[in-house]
DRENDO-1510 file (C-alpha; in Angstrom, 1 decimal, always signed):
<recs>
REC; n; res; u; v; w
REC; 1; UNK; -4.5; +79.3; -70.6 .
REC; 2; UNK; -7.7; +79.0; -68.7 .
REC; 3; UNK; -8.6; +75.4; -69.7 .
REC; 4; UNK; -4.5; +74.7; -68.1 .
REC; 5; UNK; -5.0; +76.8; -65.0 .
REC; 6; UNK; -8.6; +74.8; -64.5 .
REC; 7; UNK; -6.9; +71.3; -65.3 .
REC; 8; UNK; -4.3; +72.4; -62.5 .
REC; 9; UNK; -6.8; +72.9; -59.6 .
REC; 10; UNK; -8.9; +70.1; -60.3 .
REC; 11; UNK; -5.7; +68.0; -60.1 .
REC; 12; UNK; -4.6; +69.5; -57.0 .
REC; 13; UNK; -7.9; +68.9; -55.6 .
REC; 14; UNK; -7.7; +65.0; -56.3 .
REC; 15; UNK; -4.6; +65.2; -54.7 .
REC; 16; UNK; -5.5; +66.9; -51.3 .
REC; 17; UNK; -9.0; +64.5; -51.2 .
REC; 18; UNK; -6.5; +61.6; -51.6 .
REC; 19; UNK; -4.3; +62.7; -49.1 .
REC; 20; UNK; -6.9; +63.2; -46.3 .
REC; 21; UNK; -8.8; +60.0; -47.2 .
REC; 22; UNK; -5.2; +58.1; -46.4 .
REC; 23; UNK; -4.8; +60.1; -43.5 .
REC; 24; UNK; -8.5; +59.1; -42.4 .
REC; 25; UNK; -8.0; +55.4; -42.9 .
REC; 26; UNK; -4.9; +55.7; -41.0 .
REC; 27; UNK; -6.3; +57.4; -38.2 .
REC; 28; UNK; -8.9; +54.6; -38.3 .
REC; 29; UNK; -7.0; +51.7; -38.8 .
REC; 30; UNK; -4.8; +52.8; -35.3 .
REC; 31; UNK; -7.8; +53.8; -33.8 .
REC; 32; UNK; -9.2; +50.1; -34.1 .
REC; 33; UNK; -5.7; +48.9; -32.9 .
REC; 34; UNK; -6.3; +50.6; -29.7 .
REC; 35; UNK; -10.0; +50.1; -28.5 .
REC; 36; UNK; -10.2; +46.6; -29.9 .
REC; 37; UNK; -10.5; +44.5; -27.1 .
REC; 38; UNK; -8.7; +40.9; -27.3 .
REC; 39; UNK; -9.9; +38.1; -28.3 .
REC; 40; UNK; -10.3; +35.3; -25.4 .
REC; 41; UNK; -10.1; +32.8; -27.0 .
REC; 42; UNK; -6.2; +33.4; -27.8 .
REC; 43; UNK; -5.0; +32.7; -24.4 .
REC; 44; UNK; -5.7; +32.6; -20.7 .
REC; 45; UNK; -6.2; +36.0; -18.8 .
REC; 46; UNK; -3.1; +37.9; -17.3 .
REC; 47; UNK; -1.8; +35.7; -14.3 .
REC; 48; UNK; -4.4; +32.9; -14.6 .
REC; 49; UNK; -0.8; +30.9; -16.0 .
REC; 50; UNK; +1.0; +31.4; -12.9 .
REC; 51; UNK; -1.6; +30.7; -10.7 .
REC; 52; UNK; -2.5; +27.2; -12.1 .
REC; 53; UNK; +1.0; +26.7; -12.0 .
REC; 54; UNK; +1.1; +26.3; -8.3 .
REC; 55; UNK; -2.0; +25.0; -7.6 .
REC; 56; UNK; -1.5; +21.1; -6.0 .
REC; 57; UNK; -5.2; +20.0; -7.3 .
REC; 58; UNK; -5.0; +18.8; -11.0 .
REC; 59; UNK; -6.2; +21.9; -13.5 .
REC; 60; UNK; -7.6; +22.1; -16.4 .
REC; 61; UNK; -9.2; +25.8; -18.3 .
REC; 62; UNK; -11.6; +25.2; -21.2 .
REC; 63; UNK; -12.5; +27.8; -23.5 .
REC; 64; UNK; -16.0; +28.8; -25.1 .
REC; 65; UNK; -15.6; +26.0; -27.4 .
REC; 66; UNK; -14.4; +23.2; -25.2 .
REC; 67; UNK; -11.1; +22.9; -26.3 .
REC; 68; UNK; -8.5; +23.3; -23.2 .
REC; 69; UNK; -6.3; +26.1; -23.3 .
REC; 70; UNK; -4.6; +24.7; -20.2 .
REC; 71; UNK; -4.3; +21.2; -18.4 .
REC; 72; UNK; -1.7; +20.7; -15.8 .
REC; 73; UNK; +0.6; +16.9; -15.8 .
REC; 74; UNK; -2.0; +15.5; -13.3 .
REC; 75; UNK; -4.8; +16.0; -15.3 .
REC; 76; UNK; -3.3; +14.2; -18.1 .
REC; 77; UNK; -1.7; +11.4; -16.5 .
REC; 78; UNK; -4.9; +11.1; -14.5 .
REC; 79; UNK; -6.6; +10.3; -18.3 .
REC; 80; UNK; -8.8; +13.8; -17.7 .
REC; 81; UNK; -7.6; +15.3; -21.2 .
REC; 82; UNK; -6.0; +14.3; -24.4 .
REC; 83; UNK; -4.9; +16.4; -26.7 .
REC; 84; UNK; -7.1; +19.7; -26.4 .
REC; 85; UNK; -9.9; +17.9; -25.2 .
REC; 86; UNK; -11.6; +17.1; -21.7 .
REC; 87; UNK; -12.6; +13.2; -22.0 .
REC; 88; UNK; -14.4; +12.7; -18.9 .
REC; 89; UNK; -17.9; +13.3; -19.4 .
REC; 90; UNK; -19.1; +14.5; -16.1 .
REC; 91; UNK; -16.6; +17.3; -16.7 .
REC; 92; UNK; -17.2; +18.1; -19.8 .
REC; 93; UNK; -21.2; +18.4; -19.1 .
REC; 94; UNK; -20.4; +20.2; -16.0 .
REC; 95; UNK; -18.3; +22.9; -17.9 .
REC; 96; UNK; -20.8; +23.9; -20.4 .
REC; 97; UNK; -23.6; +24.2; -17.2 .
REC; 98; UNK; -21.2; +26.2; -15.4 .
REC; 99; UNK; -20.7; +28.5; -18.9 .
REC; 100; UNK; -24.8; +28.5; -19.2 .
REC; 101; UNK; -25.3; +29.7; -16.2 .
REC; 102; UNK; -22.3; +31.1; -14.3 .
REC; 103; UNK; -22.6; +28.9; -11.1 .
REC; 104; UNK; -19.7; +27.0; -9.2 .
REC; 105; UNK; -20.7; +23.5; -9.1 .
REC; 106; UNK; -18.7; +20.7; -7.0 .
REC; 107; UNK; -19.0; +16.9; -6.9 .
REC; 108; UNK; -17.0; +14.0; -6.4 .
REC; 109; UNK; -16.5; +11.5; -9.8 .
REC; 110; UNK; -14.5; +8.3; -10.3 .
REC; 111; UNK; -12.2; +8.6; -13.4 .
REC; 112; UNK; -12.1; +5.2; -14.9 .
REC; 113; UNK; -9.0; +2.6; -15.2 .
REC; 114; UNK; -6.9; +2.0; -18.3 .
REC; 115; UNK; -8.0; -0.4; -20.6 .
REC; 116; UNK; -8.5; -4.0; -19.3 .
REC; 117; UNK; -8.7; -3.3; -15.7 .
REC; 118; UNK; -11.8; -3.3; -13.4 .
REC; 119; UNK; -13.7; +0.1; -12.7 .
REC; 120; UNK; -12.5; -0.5; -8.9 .
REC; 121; UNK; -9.2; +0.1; -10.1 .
REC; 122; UNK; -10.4; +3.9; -11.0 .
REC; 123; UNK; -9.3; +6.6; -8.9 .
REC; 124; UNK; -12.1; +9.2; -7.3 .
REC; 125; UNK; -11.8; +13.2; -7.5 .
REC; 126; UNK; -13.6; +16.1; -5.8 .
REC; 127; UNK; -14.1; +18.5; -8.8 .
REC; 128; UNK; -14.5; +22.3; -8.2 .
REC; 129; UNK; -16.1; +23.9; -11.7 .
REC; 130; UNK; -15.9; +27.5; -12.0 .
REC; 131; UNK; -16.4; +30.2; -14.5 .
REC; 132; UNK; -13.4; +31.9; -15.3 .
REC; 133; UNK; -13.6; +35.7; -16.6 .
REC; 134; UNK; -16.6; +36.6; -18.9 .
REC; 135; UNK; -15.0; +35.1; -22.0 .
REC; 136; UNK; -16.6; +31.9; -21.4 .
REC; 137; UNK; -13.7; +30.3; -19.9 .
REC; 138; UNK; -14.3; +27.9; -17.2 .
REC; 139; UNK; -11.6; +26.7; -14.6 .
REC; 140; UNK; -12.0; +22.7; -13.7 .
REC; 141; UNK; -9.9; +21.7; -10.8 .
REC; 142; UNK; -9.6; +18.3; -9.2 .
REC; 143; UNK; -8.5; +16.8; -5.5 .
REC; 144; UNK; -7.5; +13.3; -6.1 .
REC; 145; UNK; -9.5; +11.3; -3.1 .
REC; 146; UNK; -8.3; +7.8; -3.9 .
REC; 147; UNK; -5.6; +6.9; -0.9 .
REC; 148; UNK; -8.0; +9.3; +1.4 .
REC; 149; UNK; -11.0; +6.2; +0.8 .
REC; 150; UNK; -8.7; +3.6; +0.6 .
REC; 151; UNK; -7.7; +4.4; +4.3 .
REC; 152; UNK; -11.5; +5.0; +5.1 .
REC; 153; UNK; -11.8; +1.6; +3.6 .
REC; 154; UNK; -9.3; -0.1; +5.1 .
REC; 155; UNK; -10.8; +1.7; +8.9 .
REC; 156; UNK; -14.1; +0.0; +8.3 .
REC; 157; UNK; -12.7; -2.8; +7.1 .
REC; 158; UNK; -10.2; -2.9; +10.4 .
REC; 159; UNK; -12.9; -1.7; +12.8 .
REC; 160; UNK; -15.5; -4.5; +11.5 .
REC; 161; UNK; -12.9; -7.4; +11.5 .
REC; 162; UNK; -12.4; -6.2; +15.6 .
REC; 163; UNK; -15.2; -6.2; +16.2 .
REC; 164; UNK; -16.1; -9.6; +14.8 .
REC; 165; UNK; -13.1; -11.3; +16.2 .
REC; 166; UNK; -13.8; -10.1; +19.7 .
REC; 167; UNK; -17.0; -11.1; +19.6 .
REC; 168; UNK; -16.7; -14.7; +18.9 .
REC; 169; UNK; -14.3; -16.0; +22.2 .
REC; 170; UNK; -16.5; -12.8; +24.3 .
REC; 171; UNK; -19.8; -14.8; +22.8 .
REC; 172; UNK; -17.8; -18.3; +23.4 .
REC; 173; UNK; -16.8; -17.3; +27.6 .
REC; 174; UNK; -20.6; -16.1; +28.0 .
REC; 175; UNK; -22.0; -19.2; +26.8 .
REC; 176; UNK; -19.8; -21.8; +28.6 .
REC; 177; UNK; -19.7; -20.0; +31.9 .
REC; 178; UNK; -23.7; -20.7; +31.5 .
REC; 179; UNK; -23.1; -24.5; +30.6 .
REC; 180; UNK; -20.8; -24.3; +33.6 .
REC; 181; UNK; -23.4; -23.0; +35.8 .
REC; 182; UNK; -25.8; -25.5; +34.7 .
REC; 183; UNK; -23.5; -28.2; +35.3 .
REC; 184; UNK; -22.0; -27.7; +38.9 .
REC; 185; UNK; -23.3; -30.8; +39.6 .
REC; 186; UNK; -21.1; -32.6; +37.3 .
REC; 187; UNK; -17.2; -32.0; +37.9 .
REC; 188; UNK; -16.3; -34.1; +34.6 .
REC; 189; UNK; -18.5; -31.3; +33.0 .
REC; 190; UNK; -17.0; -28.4; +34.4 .
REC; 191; UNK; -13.4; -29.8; +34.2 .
REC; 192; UNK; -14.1; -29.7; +30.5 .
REC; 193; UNK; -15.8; -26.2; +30.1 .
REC; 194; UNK; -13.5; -24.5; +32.1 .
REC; 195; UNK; -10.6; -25.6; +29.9 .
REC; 196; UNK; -12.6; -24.8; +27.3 .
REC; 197; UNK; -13.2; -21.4; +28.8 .
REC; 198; UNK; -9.3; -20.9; +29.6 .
REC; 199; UNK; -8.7; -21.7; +26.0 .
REC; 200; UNK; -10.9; -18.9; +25.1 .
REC; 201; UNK; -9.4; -16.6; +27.2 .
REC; 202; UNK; -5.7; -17.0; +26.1 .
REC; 203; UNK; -7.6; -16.6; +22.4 .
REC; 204; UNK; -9.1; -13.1; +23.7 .
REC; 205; UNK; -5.4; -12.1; +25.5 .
REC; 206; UNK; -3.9; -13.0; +22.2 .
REC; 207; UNK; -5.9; -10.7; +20.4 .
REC; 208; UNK; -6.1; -7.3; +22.5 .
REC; 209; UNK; -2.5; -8.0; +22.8 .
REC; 210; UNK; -1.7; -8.3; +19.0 .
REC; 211; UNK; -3.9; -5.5; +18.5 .
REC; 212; UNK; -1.7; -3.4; +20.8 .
REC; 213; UNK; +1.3; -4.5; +19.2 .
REC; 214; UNK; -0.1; -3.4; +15.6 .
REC; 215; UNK; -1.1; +0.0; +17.6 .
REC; 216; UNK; +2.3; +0.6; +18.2 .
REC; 217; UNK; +4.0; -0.1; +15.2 .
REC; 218; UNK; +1.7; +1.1; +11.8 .
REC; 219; UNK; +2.1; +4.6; +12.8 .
REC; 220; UNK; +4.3; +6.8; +10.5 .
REC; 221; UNK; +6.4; +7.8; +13.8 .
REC; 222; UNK; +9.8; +5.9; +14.1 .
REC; 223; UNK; +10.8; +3.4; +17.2 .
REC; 224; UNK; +11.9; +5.3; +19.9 .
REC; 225; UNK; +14.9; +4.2; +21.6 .
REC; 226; UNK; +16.6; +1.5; +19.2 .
REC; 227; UNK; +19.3; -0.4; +20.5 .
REC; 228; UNK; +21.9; -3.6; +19.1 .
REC; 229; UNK; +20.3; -6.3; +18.8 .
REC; 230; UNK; +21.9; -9.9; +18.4 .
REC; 231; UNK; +20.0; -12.1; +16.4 .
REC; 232; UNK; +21.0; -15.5; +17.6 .
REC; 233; UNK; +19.4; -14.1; +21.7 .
REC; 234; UNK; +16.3; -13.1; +19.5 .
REC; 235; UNK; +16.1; -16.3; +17.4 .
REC; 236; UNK; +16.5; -18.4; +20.7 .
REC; 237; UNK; +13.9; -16.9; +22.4 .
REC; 238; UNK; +11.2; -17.0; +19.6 .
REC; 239; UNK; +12.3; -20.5; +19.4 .
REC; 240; UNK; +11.7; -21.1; +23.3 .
REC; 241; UNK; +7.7; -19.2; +23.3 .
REC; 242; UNK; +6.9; -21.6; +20.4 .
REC; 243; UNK; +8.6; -24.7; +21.5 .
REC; 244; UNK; +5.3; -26.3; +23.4 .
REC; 245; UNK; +3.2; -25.8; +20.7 .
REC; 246; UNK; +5.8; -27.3; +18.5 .
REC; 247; UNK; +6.0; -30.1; +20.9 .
REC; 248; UNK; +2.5; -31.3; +21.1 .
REC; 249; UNK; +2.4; -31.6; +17.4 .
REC; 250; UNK; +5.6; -33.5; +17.5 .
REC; 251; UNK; +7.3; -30.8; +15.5 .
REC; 252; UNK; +10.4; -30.2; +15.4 .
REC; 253; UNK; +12.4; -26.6; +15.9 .
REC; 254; UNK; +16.1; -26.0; +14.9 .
REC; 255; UNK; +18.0; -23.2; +13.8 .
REC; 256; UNK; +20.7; -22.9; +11.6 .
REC; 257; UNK; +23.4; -20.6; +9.9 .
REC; 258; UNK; +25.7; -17.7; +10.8 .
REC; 259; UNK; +26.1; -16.7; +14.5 .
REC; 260; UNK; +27.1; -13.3; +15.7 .
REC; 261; UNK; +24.6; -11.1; +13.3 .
REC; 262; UNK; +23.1; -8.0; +15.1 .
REC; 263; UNK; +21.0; -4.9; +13.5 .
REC; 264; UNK; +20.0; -1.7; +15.6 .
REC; 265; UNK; +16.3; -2.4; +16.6 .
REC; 266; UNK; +13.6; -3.7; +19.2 .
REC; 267; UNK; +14.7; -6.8; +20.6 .
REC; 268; UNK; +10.9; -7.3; +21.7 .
REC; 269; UNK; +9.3; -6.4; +18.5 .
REC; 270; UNK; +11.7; -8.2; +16.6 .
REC; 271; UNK; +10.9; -11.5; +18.5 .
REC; 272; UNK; +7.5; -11.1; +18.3 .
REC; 273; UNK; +8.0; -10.9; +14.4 .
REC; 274; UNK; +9.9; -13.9; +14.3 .
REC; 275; UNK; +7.7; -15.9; +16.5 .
REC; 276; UNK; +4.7; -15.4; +14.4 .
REC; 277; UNK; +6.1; -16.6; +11.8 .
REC; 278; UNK; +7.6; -19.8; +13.8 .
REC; 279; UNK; +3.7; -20.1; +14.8 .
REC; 280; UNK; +2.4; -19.8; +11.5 .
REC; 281; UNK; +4.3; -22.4; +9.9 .
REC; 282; UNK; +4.0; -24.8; +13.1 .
REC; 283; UNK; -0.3; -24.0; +12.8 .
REC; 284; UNK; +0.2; -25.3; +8.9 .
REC; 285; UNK; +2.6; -27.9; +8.5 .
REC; 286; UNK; +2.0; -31.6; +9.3 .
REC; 287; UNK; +2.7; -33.7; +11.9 .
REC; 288; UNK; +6.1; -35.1; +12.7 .
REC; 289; UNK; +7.6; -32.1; +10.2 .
REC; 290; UNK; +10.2; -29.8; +10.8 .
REC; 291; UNK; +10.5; -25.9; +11.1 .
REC; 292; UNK; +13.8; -24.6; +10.7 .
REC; 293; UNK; +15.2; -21.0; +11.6 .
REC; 294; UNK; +18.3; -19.8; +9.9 .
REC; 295; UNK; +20.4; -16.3; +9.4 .
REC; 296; UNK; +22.9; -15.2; +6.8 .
REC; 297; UNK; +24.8; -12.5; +5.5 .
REC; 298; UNK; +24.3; -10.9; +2.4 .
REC; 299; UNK; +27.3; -9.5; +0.7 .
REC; 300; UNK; +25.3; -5.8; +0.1 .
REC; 301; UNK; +25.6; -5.8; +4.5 .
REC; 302; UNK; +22.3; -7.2; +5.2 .
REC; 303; UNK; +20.8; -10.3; +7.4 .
REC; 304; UNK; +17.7; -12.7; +6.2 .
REC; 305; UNK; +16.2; -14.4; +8.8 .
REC; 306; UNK; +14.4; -17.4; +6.9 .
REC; 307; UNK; +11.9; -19.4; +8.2 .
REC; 308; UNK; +11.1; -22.5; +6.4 .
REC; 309; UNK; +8.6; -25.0; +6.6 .
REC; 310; UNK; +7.4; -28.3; +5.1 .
REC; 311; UNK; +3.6; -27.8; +5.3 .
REC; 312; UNK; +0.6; -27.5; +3.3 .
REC; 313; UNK; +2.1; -24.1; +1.5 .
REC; 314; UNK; -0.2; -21.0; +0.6 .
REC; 315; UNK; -2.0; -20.6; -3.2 .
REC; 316; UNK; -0.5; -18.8; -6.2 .
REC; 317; UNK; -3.9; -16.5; -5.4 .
REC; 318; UNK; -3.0; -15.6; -2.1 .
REC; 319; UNK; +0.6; -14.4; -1.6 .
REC; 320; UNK; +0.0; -11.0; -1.9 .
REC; 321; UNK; -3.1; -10.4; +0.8 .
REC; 322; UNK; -1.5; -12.9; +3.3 .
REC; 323; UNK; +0.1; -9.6; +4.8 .
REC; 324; UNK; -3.0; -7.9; +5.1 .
REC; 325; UNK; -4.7; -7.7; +8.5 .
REC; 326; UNK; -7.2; -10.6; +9.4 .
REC; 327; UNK; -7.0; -12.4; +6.1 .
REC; 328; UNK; -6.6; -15.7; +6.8 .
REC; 329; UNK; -6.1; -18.7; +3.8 .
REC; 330; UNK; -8.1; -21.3; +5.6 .
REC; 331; UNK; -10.1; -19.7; +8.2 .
REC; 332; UNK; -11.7; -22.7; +9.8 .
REC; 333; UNK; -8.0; -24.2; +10.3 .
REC; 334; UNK; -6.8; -20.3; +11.5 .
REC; 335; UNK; -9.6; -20.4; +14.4 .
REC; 336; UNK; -8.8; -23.7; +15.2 .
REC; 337; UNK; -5.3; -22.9; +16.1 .
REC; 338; UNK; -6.0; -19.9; +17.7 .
REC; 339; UNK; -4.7; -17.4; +15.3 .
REC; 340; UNK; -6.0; -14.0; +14.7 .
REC; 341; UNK; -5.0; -13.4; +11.7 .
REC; 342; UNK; -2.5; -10.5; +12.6 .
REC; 343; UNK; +0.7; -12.4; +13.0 .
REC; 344; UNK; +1.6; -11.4; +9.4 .
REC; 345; UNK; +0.7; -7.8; +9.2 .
REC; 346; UNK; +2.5; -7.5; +12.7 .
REC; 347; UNK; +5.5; -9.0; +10.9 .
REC; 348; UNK; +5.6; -6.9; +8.2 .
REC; 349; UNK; +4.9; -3.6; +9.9 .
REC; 350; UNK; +7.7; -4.6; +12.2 .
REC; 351; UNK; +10.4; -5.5; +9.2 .
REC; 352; UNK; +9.5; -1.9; +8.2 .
REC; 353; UNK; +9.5; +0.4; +11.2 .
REC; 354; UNK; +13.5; -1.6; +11.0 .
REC; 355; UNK; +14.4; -0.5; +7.8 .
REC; 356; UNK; +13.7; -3.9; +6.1 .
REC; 357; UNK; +11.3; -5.9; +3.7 .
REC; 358; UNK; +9.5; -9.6; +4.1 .
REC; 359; UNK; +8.8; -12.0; +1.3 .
REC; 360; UNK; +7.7; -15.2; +1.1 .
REC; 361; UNK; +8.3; -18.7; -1.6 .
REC; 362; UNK; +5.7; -20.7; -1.1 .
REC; 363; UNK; +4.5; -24.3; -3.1 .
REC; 364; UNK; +0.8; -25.6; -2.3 .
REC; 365; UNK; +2.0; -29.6; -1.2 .
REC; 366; UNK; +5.7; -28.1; -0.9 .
REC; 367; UNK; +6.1; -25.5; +2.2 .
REC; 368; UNK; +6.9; -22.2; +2.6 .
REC; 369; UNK; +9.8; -19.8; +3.4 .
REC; 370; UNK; +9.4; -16.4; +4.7 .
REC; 371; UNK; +12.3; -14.2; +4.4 .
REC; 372; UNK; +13.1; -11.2; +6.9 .
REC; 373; UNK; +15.6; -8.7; +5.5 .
REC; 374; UNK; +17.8; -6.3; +7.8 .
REC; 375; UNK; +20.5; -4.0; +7.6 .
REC; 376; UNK; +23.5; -5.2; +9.7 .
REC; 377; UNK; +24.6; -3.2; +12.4 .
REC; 378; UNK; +28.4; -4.5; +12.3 .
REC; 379; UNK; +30.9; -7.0; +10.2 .
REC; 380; UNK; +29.6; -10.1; +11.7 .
REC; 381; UNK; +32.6; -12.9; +13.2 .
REC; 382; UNK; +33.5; -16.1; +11.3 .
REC; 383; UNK; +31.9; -18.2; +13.0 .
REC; 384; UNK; +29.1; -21.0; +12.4 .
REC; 385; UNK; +26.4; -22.7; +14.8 .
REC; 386; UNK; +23.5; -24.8; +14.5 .
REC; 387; UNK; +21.7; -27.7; +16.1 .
REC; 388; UNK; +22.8; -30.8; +13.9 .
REC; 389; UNK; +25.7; -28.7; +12.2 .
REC; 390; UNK; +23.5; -28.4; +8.8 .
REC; 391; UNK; +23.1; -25.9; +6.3 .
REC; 392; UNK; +20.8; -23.4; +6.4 .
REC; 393; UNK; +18.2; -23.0; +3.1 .
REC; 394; UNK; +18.6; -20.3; +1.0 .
REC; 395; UNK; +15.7; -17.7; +0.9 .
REC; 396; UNK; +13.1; -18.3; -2.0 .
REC; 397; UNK; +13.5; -22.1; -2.1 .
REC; 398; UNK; +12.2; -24.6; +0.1 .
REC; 399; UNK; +14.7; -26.6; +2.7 .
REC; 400; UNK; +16.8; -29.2; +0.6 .
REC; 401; UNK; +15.4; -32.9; +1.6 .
REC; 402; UNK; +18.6; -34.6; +0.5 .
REC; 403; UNK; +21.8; -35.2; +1.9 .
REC; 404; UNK; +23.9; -34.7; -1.2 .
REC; 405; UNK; +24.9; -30.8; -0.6 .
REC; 406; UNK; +27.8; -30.6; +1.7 .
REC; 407; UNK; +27.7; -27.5; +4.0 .
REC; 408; UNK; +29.0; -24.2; +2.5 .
REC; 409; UNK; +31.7; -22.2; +3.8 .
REC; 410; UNK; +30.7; -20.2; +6.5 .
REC; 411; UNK; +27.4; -22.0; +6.7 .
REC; 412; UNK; +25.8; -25.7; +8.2 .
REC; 413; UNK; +23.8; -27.8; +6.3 .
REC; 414; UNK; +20.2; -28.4; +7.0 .
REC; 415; UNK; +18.9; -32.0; +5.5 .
REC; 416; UNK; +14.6; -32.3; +6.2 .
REC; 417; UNK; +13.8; -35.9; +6.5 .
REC; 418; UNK; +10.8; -36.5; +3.8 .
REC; 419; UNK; +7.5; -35.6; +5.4 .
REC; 420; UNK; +5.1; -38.5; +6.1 .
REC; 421; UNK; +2.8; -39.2; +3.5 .
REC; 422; UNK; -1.0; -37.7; +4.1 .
</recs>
């Protein structure tokens, strides 16, 4: 009976130890659950998300390890991270210094091209790196500087070309009114420099006034004040400014296609546009050629203005800077003309500021058409004029030289005789 009784206790005993060392590991295990801090490595902090979210500079959060937790679209389409990893090196170095030794650190860095393009092509960022939380988290966030230097670019660029260009007929007047000084004795002499001088001086009026022009028009602001404007009043009076120019170069000027056109616009501005292209392909065609002005409709309601030429044509190399302020093909033949090399950019900021687009065809040996494109204002009238009743040349293709196209309907045929040979 005793050795039962004795069994008994000692197996209640094992029971009630068992049952308080469950209890105790319980207690434990929920204790753990609540004082165990988490981990940072699983995620970003509380609100750090929603922040980055509406940030504009690209972001990107690296943890202890250098794998990103967090990269916005920018920062991967800018080539700053693939997959869970920061690529750039000047990032990545300046994470780890910024987890080392808890400082904010900024620079600027130029985040290389693609593949098979030139480092130029790269785009630049100022970088902000921060440490974020004591996790070792850092925060890397990036302002894209690219188009902010381009325009500083283009300023210097723009401010030295001014410079230069007013320099040379400023240079040119100083040093012939001193040959005319020295020569007052000799009439013949000074005859000569003065025109000399006066040729200088309508090279110097050109310029401040084409600068002036380009002023007004590559702002951002629209043209105040835009009224119709018929085309054919337009086209005639480009026609008439360039006409003595034209003339002393035996060049002919004709216009051709479909009368009554108008847009909503700046009857000035739009001349001007036209006329410097009318100069430019008088400056570069041959004697004894032909330049040609011609309109017509396009069945989406808009107007080309085509101006076409038979001269020496532009290079496959340089159709896409000729726009560009004071680039010039052939310099030497540019100065010795008189340009100033901002006839193009003015006619391309002025096909803008109307709601239009320029392009050019061009063939080295073969001429070259420039293209203005304008919305229409109204449903133009039936109606047909031109000089010799000839068809006008369809934008993109040089003026047909033949006489075997009869005129379209609503159009007039425009035949080139064959230029002379060089």
């Amino acid at each position: 009976m005793e050795v039962e009784i004795v069994a008994g206790l000692t197996g209640l005993a094992g029971l009630a130890i068992g049952l308080a060392t469950g209890l105790a590991v319980r207690v434990s295990e929920r204790a753990q659950q609540v004082t165990a801090p988490p981990a940072p490595q699983s995620g970003l902090p509380p609100g750090v998300a929603s922040v980055l979210s509406v940030l504009r500079s690209s972001a990107v959060v690296v943890d202890g390890e250098d794998r990103v937790l967090r990269a916005s679209s920018a920062a991967r389409a800018f080539g700053m991270v693939s997959d869970d990893r920061l690529v750039v090196d000047e990032l990545l170095a300046m994470a780890r210094l910024v987890r080392r030794d808890g400082e904010i650190r900024e620079t600027e860095i130029q985040v290389g091209p693609s593949r098979g393009r030139s480092r130029a092509d790269g785009r630049w960022f100022a970088v902000r790196v921060a440490p974020l939380g004591s996790h070792g988290l850092v925060l890397v966030l990036a302002e894209d500087l690219t188009e902010m230097r381009r325009v500083e670019a283009i300023r210097r660029d723009f401010v030295a070309n001014v410079s230069h260009e007013l320099k040379t007929p400023v240079g040119a007047l100083s040093l012939l009114a001193e040959t005319v000084e020295g020569a007052a004795d000799d009439p013949d002499a000074v005859r000569r420099f003065a025109g000399r001088m006066q040729m200088e001086s309508v090279r110097l009026t050109n310029l401040v006034q084409d600068l002036m022009t380009l002023s007004r028009i590559q702002g951002d602001e629209p043209l105040p004040e835009l009224h119709p404007v018929s085309l054919d009043e337009v086209i005639v009076e480009a026609l008439d400014r360039c006409q003595i120019k034209a003339g002393a170069r035996g060049i002919e000027l004709s216009s051709g296609g479909r009368d009554g056109l108008k847009v909503r616009g700046d009857e000035e501005l739009l001349t001007t546009a036209i006329r410097n292209l009318i100069d430019n392909a008088v400056a570069y065609s041959p004697e004894n050629t032909r330049v040609v002005v011609a309109t017509r409709q396009c069945e989406d309601d808009h107007v080309e203005i085509n101006v076409t030429d038979q001269g020496i044509g532009i290079p496959d190399g340089d159709l896409e800077r000729i726009f560009e302020r004071f680039y010039r093909v052939d310099p030497a033949r540019s100065r010795q003309t008189g340009g100033t090399g901002l006839g193009l950019a003015i006619v391309k900021h002025v096909t803008t500021k109307h709601g239009g687009e320029v392009t050019v065809w061009s063939k080295e040996g073969s001429g070259s058409t420039f293209t203005i494109r304008l919305p229409l204002l109204n449903a133009p009238r039936e109606h047909v004029h031109s000089d010799d009743a000839e068809r006008a040349p369809e934008p993109g293709h040089p003026a047909d030289i033949s006489a075997d196209h009869g005129p379209a309907a609503g159009d007039a045929s425009i035949v080139f005789p064959t230029p002379p040979n060089p």
